[in-house]
C-alpha positions as CSV (number, residue, x, y, z in Angstrom):
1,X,95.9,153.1,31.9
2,X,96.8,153.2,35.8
3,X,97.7,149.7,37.7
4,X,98.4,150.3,41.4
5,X,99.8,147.5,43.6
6,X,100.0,146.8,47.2
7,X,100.1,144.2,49.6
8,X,103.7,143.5,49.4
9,X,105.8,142.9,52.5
10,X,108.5,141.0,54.5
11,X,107.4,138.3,55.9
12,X,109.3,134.5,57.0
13,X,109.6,131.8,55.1
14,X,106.0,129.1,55.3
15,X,104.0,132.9,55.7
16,X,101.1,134.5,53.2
17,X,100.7,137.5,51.5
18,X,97.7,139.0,49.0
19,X,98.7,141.2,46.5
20,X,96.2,143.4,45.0
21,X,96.1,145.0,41.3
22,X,93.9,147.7,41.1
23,X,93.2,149.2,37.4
24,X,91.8,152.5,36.1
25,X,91.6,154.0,32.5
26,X,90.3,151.3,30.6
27,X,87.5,148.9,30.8
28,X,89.1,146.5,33.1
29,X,86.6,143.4,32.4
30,X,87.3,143.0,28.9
31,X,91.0,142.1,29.4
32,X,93.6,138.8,30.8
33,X,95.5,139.7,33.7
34,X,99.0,139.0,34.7
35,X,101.1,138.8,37.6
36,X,105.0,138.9,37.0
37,X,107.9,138.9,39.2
38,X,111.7,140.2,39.1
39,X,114.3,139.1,41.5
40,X,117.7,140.9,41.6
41,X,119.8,140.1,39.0
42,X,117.1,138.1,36.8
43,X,114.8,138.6,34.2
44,X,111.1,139.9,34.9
45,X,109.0,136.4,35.2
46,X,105.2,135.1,34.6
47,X,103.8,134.1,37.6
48,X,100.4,133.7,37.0
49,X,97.5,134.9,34.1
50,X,93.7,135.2,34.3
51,X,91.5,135.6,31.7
52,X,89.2,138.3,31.3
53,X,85.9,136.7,33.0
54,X,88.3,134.7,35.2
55,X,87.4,131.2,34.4
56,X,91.0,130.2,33.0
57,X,94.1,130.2,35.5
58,X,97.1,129.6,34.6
59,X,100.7,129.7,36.7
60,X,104.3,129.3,36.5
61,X,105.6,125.4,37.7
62,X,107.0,127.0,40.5
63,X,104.2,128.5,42.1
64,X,101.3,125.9,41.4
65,X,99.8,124.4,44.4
66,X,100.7,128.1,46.6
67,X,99.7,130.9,44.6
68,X,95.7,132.0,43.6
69,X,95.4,134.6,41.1
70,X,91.7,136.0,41.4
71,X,89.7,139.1,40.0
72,X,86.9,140.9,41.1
73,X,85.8,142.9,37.9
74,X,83.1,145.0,39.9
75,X,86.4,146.3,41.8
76,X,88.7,146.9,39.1
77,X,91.2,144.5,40.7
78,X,93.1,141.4,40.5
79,X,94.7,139.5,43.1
80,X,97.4,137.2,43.9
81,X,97.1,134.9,47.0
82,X,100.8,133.4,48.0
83,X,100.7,131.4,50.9
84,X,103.9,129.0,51.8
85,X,106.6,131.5,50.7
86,X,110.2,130.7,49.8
87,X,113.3,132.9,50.0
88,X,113.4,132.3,46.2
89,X,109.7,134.0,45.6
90,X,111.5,137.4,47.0
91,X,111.2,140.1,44.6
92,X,109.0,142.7,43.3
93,X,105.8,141.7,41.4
94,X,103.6,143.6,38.5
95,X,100.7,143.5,37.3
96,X,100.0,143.4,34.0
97,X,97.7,144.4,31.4
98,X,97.3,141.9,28.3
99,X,96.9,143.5,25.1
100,X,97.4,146.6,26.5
101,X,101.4,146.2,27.4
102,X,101.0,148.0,30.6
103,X,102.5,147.6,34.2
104,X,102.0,148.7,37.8
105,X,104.9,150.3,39.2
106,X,105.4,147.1,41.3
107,X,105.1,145.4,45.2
108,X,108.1,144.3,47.2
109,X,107.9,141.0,48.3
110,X,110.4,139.8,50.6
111,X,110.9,136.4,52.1
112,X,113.1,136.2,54.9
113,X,113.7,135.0,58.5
């Protein structure tokens, strides 16, 4: 199982970023997807979850309304859309493999001015 994640950045508070999550080494379209997050000094989080064929979302409180989690199962890849970033959504974000227990190596996301 290989997750590899990009579309991290810096960027000011109010901007966007899309995150991508693409998988290799199992069959991608027959598993839930995750996005988690870790700040400094805290405990990885759930941001958001997809299910396998994509038609259930589900997100953390503090992301609903600004984040999208998508998946394109012809690509191997999920996505995360954050638009109207806070400082507090800095930190690096996985993806994640249900059932599987496997992570990406992570995407820094900062939020600053």
């Amino acid at each position: 199982v290989q997750l590899v994640e990009s579309g991290g950045g810096l960027v000011q508070p109010g901007g966007s970023l899309r995150l991508s999550c693409t998988a290799s080494g199992f069959t991608f379209s027959t598993y839930g997807m995750s996005w988690y997050r870790q700040a400094p000094g805290k405990e990885r989080e759930l941001v958001a979850g997809i299910s396998n064929g994509g038609s259930v979302r589900t997100y953390a409180d503090s992301v609903k309304g600004r984040f999208t989690i998508s998946r394109d199962n012809a690509k191997n890849t999920v996505y995360l859309q954050t638009n109207s970033l806070k400082p507090e959504d800095t930190g690096v974000y996985y993806c994640y493999v249900r059932g599987l227990n496997s992570w990406g190596q992570g995407t820094q996301v900062t939020v600053s001015s």
